[in-house]
MILUM-125304 format. One record per residue: x, y, z of N, C-alpha, C in turn; residue in three letters; residue number from 1. Coordinates in steps of 0.1 Angstrom, whole numbers, plus 5000, padded with zeros to 4 digits. Layout:
BEGIN
PT:n.u:n.v:n.w:ca.u:ca.v:ca.w:c.u:c.v:c.w:bavo:mivex
PT:X:Y:Z:X:Y:Z:X:Y:Z:ALA:NUM;
...
This chain:
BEGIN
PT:n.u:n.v:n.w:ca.u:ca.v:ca.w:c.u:c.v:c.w:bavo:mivex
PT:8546:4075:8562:8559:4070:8558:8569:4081:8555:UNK:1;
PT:8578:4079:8562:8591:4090:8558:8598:4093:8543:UNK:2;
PT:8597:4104:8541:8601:4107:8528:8617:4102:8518:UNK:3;
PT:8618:4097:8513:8625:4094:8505:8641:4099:8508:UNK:4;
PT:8634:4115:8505:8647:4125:8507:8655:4128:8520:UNK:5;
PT:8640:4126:8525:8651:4127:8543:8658:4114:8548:UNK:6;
PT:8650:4107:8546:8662:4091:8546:8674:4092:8543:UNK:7;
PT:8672:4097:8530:8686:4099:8525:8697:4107:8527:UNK:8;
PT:8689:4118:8531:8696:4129:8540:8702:4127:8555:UNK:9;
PT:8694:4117:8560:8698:4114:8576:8712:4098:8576:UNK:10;
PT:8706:4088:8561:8719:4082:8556:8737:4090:8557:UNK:11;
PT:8734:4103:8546:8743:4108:8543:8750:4113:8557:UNK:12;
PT:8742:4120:8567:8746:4125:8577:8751:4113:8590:UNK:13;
PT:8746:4103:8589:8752:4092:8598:8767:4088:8590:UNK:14;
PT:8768:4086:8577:8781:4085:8568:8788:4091:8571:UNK:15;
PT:8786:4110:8572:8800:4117:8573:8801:4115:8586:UNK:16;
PT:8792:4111:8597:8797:4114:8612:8808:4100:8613:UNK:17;
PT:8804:4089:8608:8818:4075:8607:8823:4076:8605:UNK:18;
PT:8824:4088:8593:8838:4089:8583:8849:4096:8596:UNK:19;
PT:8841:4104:8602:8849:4112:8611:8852:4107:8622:UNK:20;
PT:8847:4099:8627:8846:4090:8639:8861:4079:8634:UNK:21;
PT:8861:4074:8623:8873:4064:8620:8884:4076:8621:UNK:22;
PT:8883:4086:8615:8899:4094:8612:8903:4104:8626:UNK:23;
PT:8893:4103:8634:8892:4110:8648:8907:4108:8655:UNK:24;
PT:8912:4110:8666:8920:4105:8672:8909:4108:8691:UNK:25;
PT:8902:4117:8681:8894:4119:8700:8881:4117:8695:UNK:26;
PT:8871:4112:8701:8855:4112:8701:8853:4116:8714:UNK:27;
PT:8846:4124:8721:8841:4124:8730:8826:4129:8737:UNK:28;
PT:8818:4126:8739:8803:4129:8741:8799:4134:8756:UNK:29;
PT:8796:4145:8756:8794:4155:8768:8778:4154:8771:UNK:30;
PT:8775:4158:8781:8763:4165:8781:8763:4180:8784:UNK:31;
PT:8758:4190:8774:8757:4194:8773:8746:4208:8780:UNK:32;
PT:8739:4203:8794:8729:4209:8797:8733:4222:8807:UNK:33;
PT:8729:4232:8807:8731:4246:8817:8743:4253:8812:UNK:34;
PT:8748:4254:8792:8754:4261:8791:8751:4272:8788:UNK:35;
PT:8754:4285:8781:8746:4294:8773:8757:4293:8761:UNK:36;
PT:8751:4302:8752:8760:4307:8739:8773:4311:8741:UNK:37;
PT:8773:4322:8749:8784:4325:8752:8798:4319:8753:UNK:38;
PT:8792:4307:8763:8804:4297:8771:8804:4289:8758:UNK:39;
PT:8794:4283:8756:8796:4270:8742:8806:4280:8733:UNK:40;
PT:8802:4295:8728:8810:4298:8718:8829:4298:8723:UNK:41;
PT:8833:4303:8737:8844:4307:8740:8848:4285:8738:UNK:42;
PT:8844:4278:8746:8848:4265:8742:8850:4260:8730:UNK:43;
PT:8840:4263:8718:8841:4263:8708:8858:4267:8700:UNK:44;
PT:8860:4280:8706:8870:4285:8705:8888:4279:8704:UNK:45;
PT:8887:4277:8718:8895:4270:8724:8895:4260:8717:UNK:46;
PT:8887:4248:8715:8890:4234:8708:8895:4240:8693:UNK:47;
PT:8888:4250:8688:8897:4256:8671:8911:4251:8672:UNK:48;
PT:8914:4256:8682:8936:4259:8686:8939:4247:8684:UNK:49;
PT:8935:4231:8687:8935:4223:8688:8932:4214:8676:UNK:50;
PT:8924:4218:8664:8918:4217:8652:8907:4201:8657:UNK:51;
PT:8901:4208:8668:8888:4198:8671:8874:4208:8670:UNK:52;
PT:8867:4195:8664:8852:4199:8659:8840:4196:8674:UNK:53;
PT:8835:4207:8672:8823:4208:8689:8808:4209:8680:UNK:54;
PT:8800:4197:8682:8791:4197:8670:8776:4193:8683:UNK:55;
PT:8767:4197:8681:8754:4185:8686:8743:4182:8674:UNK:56;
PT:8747:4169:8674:8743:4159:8662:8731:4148:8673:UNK:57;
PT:8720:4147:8667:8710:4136:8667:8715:4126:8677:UNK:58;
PT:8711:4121:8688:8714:4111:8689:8714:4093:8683:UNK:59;
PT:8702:4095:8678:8699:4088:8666:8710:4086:8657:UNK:60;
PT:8711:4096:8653:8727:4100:8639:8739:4091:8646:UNK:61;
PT:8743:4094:8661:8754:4097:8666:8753:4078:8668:UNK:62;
PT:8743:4073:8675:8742:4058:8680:8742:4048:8664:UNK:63;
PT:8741:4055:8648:8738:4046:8641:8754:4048:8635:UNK:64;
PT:8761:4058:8635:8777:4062:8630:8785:4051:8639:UNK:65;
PT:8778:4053:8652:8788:4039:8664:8787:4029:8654:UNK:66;
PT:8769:4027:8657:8774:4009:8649:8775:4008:8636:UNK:67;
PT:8774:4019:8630:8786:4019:8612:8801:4013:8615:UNK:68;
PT:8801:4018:8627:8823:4017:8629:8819:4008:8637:UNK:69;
PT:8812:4001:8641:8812:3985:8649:8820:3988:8662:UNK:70;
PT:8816:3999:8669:8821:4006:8684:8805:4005:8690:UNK:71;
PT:8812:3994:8705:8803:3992:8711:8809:3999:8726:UNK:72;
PT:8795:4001:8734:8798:4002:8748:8800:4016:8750:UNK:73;
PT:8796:4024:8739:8789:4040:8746:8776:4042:8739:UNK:74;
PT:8768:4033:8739:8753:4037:8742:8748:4046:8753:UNK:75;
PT:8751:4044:8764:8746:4051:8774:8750:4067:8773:UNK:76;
PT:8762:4067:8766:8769:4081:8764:8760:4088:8749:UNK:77;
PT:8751:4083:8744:8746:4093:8737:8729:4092:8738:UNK:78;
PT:8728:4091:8753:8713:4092:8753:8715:4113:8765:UNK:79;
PT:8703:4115:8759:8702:4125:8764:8706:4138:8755:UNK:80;
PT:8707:4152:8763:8715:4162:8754:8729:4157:8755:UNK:81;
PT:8737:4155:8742:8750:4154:8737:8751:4162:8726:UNK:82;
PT:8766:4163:8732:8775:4174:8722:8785:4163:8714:UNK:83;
PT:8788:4166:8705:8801:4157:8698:8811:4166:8696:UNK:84;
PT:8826:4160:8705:8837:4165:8704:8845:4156:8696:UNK:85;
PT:8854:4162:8684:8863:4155:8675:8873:4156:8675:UNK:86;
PT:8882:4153:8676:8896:4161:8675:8904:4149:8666:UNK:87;
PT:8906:4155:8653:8914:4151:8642:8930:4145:8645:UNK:88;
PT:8939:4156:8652:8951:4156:8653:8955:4149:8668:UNK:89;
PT:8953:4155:8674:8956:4151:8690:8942:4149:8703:UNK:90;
PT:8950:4141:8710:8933:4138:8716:8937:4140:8733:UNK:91;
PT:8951:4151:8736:8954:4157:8747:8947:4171:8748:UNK:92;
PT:8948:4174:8740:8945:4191:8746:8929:4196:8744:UNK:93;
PT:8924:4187:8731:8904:4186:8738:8905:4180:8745:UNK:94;
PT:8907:4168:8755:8905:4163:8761:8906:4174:8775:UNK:95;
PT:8916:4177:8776:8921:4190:8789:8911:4199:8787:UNK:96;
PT:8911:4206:8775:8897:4217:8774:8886:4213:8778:UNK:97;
PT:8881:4200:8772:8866:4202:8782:8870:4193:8798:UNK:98;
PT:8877:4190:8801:8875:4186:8815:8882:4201:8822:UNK:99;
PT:8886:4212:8815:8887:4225:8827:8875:4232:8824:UNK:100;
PT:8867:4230:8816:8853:4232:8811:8844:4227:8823:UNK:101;
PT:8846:4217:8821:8834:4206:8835:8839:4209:8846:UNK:102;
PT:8849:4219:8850:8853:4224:8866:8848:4237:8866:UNK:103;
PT:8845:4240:8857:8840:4257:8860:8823:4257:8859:UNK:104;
PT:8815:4246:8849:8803:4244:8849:8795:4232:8854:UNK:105;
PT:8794:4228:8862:8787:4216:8871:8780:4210:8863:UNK:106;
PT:8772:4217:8854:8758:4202:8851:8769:4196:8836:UNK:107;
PT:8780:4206:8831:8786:4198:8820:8793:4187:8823:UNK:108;
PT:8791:4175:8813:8802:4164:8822:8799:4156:8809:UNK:109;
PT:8813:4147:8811:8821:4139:8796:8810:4128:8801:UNK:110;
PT:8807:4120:8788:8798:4113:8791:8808:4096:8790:UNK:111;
PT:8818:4096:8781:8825:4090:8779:8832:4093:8763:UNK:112;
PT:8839:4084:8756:8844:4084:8740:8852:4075:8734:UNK:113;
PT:8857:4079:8722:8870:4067:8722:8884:4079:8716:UNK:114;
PT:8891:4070:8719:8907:4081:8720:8919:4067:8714:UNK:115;
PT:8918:4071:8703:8924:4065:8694:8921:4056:8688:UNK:116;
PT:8909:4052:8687:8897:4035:8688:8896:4029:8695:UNK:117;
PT:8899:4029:8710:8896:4025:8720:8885:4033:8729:UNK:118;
PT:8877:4025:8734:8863:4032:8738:8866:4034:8756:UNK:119;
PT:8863:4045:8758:8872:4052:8774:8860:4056:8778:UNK:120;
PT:8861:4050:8792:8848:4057:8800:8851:4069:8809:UNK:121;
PT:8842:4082:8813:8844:4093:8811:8857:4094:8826:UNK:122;
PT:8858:4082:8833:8865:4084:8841:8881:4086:8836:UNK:123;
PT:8881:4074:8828:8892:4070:8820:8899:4083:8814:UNK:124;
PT:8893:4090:8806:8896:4105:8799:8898:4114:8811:UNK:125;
PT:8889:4118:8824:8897:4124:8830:8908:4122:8840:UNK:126;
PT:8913:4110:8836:8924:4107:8842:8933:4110:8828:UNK:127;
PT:8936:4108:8818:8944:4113:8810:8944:4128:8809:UNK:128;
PT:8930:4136:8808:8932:4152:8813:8936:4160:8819:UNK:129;
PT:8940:4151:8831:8945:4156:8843:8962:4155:8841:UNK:130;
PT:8966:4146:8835:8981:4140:8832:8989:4159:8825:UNK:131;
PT:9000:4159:8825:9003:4171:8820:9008:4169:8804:UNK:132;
PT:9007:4181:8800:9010:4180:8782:9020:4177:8780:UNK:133;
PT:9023:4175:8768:9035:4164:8763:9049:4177:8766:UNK:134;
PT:9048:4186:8762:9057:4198:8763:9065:4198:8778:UNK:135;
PT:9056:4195:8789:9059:4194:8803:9068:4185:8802:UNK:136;
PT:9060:4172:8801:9067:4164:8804:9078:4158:8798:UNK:137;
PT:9080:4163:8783:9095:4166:8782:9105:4172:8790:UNK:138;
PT:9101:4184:8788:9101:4196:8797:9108:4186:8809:UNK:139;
PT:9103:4180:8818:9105:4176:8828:9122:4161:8830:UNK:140;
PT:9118:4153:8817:9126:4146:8813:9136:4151:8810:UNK:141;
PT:9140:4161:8802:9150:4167:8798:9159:4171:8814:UNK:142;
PT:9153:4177:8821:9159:4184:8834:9160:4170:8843:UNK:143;
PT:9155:4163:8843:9161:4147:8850:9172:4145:8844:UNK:144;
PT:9173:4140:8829:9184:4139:8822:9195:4150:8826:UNK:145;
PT:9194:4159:8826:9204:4168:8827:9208:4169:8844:UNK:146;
PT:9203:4167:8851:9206:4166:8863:9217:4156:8868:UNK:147;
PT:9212:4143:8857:9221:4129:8858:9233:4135:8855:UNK:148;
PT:9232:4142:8844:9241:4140:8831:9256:4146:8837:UNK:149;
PT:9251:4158:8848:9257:4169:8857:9267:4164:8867:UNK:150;
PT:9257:4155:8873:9265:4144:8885:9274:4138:8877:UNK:151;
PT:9271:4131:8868:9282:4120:8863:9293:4130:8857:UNK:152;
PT:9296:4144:8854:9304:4148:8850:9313:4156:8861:UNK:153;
PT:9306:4156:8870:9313:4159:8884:9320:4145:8889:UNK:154;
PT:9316:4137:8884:9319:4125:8894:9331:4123:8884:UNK:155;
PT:9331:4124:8873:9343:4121:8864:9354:4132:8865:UNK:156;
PT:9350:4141:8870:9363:4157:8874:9369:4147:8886:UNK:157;
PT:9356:4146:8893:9366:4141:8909:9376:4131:8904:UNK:158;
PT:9371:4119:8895:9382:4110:8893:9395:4109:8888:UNK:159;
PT:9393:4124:8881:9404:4131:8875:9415:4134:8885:UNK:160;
PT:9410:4145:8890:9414:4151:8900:9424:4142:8908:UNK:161;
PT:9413:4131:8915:9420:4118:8925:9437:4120:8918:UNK:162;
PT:9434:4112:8907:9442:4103:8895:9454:4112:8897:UNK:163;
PT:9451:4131:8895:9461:4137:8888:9470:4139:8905:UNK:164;
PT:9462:4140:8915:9468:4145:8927:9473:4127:8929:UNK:165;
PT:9470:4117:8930:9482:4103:8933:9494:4102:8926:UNK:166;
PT:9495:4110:8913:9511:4110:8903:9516:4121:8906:UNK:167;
PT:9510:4128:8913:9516:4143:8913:9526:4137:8924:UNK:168;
């Protein structure tokens, strides 16, 4: 019979992983297999900048935290080696990080997650990874806008212009 203490200890450790799982804005479950230290630590890194947590937690832990938060439909995503990706604040730039991660290492790959409480299958995320960062695509918006903005103030000189050369 399992000890008292560890029960309680494996309780406590499924609790904080829910607690983190509700306040998340990213979950996402990798597999993990053919990396070394090295690479895990430089990834590790990179998700810091981001203020996302790169953890490997129990599967066990990880499948009883789901059904604490009553998130169904990534079972399959934490059988095997898994890593748990968190990201507190934003769930664009881990997301980007490990899918340029999974182009440089073959056996790594998203297993699936959820991204804002919605449960995303691993295809789903790298199609939002692939999308460009919010900065671009302002970035981008802005110079549409300004491009409009440019014509229509040419187009109002010309009308001027017309106007001033018919009274002249």
């Amino acid at each position: 019979m399992a000890n008292k203490a560890i029960i309680k200890q494996k309780e406590e450790e499924v609790n904080k992983l829910a607690d983190k799982i509700k306040d998340a804005k990213l979950v996402l479950f990798a597999d993990y297999r053919g990396i070394n230290v090295e690479d895990v630590t430089k990834l590790r890194k990179e998700l810091r900048k981001s203020n996302t947590e790169y953890s490997i937690i129990k599967n066990n832990i990880s499948k009883r935290a789901l059904e604490k938060c009553e998130i169904k439909g990534l079972e399959v995503a934490v059988e095997g080696p898994t890593a748990v990706i968190i990201g507190k604040e934003d769930y664009l730039e881990p997301a980007k990080a490990i899918y340029e991660y999974t182009k440089d290492h073959d056996f790594y790959k998203i297993k699936g997650g959820i991204i804002e409480g919605k449960v995303m299958t691993a295809e789903e995320i790298i199609t939002l990874a692939k999308l460009p960062s919010r900065e671009t695509l302002l970035g981008m918006l802005a110079g549409g806008l300004l491009g409009t903005i440019s014509k229509l103030a040419i187009a109002i000189d010309q009308v001027k212009l017309q106007k001033e050369s018919a009274n002249a």
